[in-house]
C-alpha positions in Angstrom: -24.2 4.7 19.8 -24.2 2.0 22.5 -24.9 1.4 26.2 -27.6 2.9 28.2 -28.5 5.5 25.6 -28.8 3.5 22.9 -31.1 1.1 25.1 -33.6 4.3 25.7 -33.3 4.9 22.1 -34.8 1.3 21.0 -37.4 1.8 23.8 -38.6 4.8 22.2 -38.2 3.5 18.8 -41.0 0.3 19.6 -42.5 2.9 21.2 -42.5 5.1 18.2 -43.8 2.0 16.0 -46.8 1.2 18.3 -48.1 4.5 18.2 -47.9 4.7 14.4 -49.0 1.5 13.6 -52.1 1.8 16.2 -52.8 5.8 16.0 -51.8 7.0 12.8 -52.4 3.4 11.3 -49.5 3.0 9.3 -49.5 -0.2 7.9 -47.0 -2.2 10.4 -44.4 -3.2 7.0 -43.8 0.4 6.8 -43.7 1.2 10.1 -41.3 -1.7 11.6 -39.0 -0.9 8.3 -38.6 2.5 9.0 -38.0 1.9 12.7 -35.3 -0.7 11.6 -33.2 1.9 8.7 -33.4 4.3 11.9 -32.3 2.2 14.4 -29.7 0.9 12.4 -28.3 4.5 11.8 -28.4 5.3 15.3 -26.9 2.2 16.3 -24.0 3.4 13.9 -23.9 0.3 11.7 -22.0 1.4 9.1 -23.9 3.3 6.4 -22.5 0.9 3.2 -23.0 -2.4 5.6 -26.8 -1.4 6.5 -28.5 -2.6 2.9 -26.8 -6.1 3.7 -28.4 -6.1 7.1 -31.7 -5.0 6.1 -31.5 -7.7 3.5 -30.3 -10.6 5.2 -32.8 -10.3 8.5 -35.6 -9.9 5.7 -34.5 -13.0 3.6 -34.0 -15.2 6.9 -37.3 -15.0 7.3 -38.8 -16.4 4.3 -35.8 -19.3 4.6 -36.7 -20.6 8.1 -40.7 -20.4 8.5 -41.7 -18.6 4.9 -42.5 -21.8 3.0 -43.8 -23.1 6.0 -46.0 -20.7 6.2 -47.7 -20.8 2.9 -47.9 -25.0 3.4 -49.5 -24.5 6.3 -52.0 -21.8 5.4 -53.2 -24.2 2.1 -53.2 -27.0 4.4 -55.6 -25.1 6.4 -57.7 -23.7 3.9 -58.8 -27.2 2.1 -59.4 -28.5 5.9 -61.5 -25.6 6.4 -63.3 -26.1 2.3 -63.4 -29.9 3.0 -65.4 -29.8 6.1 -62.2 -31.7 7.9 -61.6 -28.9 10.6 -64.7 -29.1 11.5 -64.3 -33.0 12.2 -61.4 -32.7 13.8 -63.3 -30.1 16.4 -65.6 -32.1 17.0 -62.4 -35.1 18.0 -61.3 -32.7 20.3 -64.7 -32.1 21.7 -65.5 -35.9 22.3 -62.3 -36.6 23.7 -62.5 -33.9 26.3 -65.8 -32.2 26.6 -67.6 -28.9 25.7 -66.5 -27.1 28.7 -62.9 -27.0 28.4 -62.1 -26.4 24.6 -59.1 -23.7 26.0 -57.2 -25.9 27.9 -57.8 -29.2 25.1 -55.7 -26.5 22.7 -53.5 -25.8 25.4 -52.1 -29.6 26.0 -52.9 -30.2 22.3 -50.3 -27.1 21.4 -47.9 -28.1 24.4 -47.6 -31.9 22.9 -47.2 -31.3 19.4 -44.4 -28.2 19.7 -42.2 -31.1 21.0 -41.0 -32.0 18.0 -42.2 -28.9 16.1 -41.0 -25.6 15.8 -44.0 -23.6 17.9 -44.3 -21.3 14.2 -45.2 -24.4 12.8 -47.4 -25.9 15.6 -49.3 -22.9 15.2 -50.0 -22.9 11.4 -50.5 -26.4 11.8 -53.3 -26.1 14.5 -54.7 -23.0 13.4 -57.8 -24.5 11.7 -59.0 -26.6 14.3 -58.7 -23.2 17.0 -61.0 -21.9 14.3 -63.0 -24.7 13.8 -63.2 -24.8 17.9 -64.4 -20.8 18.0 -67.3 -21.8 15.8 -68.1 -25.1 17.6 -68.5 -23.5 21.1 -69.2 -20.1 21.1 -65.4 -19.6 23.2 -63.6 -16.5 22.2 -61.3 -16.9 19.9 -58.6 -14.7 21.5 -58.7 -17.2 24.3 -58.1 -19.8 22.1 -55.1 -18.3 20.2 -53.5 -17.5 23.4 -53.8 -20.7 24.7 -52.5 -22.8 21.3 -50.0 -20.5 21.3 -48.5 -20.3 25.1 -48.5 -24.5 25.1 -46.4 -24.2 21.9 -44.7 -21.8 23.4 -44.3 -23.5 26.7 -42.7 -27.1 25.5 -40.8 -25.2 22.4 -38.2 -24.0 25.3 -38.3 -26.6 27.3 -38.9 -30.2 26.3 -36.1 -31.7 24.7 -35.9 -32.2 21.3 -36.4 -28.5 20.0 -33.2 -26.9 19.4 -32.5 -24.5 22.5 -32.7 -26.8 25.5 -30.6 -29.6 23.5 -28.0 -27.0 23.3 -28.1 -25.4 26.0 -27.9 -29.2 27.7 -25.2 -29.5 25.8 -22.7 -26.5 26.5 -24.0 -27.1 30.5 -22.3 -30.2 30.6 -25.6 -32.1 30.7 -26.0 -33.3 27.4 -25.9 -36.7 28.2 -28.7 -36.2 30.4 -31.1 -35.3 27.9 -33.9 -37.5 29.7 -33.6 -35.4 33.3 -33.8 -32.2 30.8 -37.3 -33.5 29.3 -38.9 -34.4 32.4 -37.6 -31.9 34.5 -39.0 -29.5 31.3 -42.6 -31.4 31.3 -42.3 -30.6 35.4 -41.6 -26.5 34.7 -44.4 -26.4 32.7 -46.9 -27.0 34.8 -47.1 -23.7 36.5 -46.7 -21.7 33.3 -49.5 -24.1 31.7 -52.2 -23.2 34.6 -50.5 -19.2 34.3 -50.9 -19.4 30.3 -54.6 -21.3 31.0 -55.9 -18.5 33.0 -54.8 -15.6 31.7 -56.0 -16.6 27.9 -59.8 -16.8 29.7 -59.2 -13.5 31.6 -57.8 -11.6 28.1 -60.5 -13.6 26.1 -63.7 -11.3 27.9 -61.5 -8.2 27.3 -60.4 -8.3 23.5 -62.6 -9.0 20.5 -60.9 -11.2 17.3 -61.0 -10.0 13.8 -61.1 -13.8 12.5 -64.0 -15.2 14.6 -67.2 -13.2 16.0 -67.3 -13.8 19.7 -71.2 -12.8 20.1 -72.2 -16.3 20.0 -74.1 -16.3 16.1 -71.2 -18.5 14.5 -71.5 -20.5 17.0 -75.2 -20.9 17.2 -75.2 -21.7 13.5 -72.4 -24.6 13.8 -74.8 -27.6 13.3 -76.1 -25.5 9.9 -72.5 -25.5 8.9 -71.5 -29.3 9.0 -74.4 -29.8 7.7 -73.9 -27.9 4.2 -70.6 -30.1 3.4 -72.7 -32.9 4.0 -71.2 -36.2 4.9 -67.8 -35.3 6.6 -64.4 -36.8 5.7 -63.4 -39.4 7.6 -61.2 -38.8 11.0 -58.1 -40.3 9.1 -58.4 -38.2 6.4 -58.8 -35.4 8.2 -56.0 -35.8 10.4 -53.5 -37.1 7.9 -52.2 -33.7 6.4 -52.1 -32.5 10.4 -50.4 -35.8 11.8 -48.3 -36.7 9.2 -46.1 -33.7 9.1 -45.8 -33.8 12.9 -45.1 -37.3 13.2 -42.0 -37.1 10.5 -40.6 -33.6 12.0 -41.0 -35.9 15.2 -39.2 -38.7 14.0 -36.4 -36.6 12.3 -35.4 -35.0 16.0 -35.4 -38.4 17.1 -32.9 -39.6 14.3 -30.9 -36.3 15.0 -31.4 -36.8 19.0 -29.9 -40.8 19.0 -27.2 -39.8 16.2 -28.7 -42.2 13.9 -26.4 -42.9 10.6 -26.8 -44.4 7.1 -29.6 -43.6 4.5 -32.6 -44.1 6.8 -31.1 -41.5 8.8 -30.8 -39.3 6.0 -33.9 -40.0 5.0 -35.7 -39.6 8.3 -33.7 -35.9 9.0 -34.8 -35.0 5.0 -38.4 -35.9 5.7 -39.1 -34.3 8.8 -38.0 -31.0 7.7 -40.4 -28.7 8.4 -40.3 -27.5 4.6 -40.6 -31.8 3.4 -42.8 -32.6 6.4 -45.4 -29.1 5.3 -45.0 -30.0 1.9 -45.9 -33.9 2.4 -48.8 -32.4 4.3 -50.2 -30.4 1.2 -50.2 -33.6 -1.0 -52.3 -34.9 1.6 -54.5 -32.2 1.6 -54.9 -31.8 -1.9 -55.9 -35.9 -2.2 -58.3 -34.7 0.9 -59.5 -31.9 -1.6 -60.7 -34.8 -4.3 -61.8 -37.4 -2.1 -64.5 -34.8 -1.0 -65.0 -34.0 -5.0 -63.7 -30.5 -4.5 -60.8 -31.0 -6.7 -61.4 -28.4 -9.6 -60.8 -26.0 -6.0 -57.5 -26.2 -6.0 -56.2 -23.9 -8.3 -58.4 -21.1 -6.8 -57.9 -22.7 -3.3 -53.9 -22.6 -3.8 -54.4 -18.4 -5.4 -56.6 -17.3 -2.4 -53.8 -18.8 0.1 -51.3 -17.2 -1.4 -53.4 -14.1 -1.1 -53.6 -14.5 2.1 -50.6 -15.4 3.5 -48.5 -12.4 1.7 -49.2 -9.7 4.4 -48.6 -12.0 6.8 -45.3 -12.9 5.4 -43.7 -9.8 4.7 -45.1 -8.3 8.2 -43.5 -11.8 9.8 -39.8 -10.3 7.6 -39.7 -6.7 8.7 -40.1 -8.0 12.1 -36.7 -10.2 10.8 -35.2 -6.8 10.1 -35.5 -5.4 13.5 -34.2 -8.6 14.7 -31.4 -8.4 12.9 -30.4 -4.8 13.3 -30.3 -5.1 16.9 -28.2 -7.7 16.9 -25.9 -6.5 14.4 -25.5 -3.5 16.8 -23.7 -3.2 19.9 -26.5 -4.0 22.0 -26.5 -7.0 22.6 -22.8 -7.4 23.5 -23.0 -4.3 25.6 -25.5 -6.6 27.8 -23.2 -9.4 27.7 -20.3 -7.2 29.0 -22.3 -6.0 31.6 -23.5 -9.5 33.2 -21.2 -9.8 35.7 -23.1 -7.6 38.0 -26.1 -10.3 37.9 -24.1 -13.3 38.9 -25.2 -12.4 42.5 -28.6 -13.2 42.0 -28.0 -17.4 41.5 -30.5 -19.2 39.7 -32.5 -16.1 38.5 -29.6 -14.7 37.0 -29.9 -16.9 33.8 -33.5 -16.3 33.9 -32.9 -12.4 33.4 -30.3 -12.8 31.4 -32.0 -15.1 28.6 -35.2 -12.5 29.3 -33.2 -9.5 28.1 -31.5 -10.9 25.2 -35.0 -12.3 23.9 -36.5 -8.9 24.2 -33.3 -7.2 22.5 -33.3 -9.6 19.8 -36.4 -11.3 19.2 -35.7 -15.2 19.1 -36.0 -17.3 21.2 -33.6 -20.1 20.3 -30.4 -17.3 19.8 -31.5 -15.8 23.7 -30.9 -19.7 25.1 -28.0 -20.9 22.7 -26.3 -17.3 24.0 -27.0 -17.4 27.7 -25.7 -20.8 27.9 -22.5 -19.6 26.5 -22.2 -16.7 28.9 -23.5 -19.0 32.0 -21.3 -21.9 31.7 -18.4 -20.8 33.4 -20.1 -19.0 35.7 -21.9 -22.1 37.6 -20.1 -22.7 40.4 -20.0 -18.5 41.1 -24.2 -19.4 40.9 -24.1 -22.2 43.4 -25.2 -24.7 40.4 -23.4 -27.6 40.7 -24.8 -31.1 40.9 -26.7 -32.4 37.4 -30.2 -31.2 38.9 -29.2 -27.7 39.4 -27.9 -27.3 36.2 -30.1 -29.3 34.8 -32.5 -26.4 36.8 -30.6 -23.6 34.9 -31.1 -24.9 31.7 -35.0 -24.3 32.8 -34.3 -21.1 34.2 -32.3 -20.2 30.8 -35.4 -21.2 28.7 -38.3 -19.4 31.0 -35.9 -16.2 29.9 -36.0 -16.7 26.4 -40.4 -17.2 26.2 -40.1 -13.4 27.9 -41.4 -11.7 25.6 -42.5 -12.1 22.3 -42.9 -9.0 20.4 -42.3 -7.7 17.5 -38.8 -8.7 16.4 -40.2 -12.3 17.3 -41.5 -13.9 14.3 -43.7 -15.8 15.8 -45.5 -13.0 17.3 -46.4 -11.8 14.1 -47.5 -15.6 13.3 -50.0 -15.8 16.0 -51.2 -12.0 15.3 -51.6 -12.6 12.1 -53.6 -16.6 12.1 -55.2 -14.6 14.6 -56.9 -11.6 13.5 -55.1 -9.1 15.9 -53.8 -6.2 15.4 -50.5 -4.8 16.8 -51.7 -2.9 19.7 -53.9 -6.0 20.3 -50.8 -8.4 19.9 -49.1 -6.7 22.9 -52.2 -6.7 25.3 -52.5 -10.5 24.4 -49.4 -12.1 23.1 -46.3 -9.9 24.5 -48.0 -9.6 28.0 -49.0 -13.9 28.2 -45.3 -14.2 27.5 -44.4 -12.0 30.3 -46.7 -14.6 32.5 -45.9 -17.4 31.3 -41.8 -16.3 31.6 -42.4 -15.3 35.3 -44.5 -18.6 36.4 -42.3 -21.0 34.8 -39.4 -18.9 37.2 -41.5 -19.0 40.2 -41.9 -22.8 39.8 -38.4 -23.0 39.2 -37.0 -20.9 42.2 -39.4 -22.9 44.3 -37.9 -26.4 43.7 -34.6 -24.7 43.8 -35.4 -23.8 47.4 -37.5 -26.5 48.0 -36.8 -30.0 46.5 -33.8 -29.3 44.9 
């Protein structure tokens, strides 16, 4: 099956999932499984090719973000043990104030998914959104949301995360990586302020499993620095957070400027995210016996991994969806088909990246692919000079943040670290993504029009 009839099938098939995951409360590994080996069926993948699928979109999953994942969730934990998320917090609170915690995660997420994959940012950051719940009485749902869309926001953006780089590059732009980053910090202003108040509005309607938002963790946060008694010091407690960022950002750089020899080498092996994570545990487990908590760590390491299994086999059937649709026709069907778009000029990339996200899941495949298709069809688009391409690089990456749900990984990621559920992920997650997408495009058909 293919076409229109196998695009109303996959809408009833996440359809179907919803409603079993949040009526009939079928645990969501079952559920998006099931809805995959169907899909897959229908799609008419063939019958001895569909284990391979099933197995490859699951496996991808652990390879890119797994080990990540469970790096990031120790790293968390001993902050959390040691008292050190709770310094940090407090950082973030002296450096900008009580009253705007939500938009301090905001920038805070926005800056560091430069250089970071925005799975990773979040992982990364996820204790001190905690640690900030507890510290200010803020909803924690408001707080995910807005860590997650300023990850979000510069991961499709901002030059040197994968997708604008190559979509910069099959543009014809790619020697003009510095117009992409600052025309990328300029789109993200209106999807930044878009992000900022929808989190606070979502915030007063949903209630977090991970954080009680009546106010009594929050009234009891002066109680609990005080039971770890002194707390680490602000280097130690930033190290196993900063580190890892600051080598994944100096390997983009080496990759970015072509840099060759060993230090190069070196510099690319250090910063990946599975190094970088790892580097950041040895930190974290020297923060663990600085503070005398060492004889933790073995129960420490055995509770994360605890932890972090649901999390990672949800995060790999969502891989499996992922990968059956685009192992099926679908997403070449849409391709095929894109011709009768072209009419529409800049937004015709937008839309274009927008429906290959949602078919597929990620977000770095939707911009690499609508580059590809849109190249040759610039001049038809009236996108011509380097600033108009340079604007449809934008427009290509607004596409491919709408939406996240779930055959996106990270959807599950932010779900997950964030004590939602799946019908909660989609009131919070998968509809910020969907205002976030259509800001960033507003702002970017107005200096279009406008400016540009």
């Amino acid at each position: 099956m293919t076409g229109i009839p196998f695009i109303i099938v996959f809408v009833l098939a996440i359809s179907a999932m919803i409603l079993l995951i949040s009526r009939f409360k079928v645990h969501p590994f079952f559920s998006i499984m099931g809805v995959s080996l169907l899909l897959a069926i229908v799609a008419g993948i063939p019958i001895r090719q569909i284990p391979g699928v099933i197995g490859s979109g699951f496996s991808a999953t652990f390879t890119s973000i797994g080990i990540v994942i469970v790096f990031g969730a120790f790293i968390g934990a001993v902050l959390e043990k040691t008292g050190a998320a709770l310094k940090l917090a407090d950082i973030v609170i002296r450096l900008v104030g009580e009253k705007h915690p939500e938009l301090a995660l905001e920038l805070m997420g926005w800056v560091v998914s430069v250089p970071v994959f925005c799975d990773s940012g979040f992982v990364i950051l996820d204790p001190v959104r905690k640690s900030l719940a507890r510290r200010t009485g803020v909803s924690s749902v408001a707080l995910t949301m807005c860590l997650s869309c300023g990850l979000y926001i510069s991961h499709v953006f901002i030059p040197p995360t994968p997708g604008p780089i190559a979509a910069a590059q099959t543009l014809g732009i790619g020697e003009n990586l510095l117009m992409v980053m600052g025309l990328g910090i300029v789109c993200s202003i209106f999807p930044l302020i878009a992000g900022y108040i929808f989190a606070r509005h979502i915030g007063r309607k949903v209630p977090s499993a991970d954080i009680p938002s009546d106010g009594a963790e929050a009234l009891s946060y002066e109680e609990l620095k005080s039971s770890f008694g002194r707390l680490p010091s602000a280097c130690l407690s930033l190290a196993p957070i900063m580190v890892p960022i600051l080598l994944m950002a100096l390997s983009s750089v080496a990759s970015m400027a072509r840099w060759n020899g060993f230090a190069a080498d070196l510099c690319i092996f250090l910063g990946t995210p599975m190094i970088a994570m790892a580097i950041g545990a040895i930190l974290a487990i020297i923060l663990l016996h600085h503070t005398g908590q060492g004889d933790m760590f073995f129960k420490l390491t055995d509770n994360t991994l605890r932890a972090v299994g649901p999390i990672l086999f949800v995060t790999a059937a969502g891989g499996v969806l992922g990968k059956v649709i685009a192992t099926s026709d679908l997403v070449n069907y849409i391709t095929s088909h894109a011709s009768t778009l072209q009419v529409m000029g800049i937004v015709f990339p937008f839309l274009l990246a927008a429906i290959l996200k949602s078919a597929q899941g990620s977000s770095t495949v939707a911009i690499t692919t609508t580059a590809g298709l849109v190249a040759p069809l610039l001049p038809a688009l009236g996108l011509v000079t380097p600033v108009e391409v340079t604007l449809a690089v934008m427009a290509i990456g607004a596409g491919a943040m709408t939406v996240s749900h779930a055959n996106d990984s990270y959807f599950w990621v932010v779900t997950r670290f964030g004590g939602l559920d799946v019908k909660e992920g989609y009131r919070t997650q998968t509809l910020m993504t969907f205002v976030i997408g259509v800001a960033a495009m507003f702002e970017i058909f107005l200096l279009k029009l406008f400016i540009f």
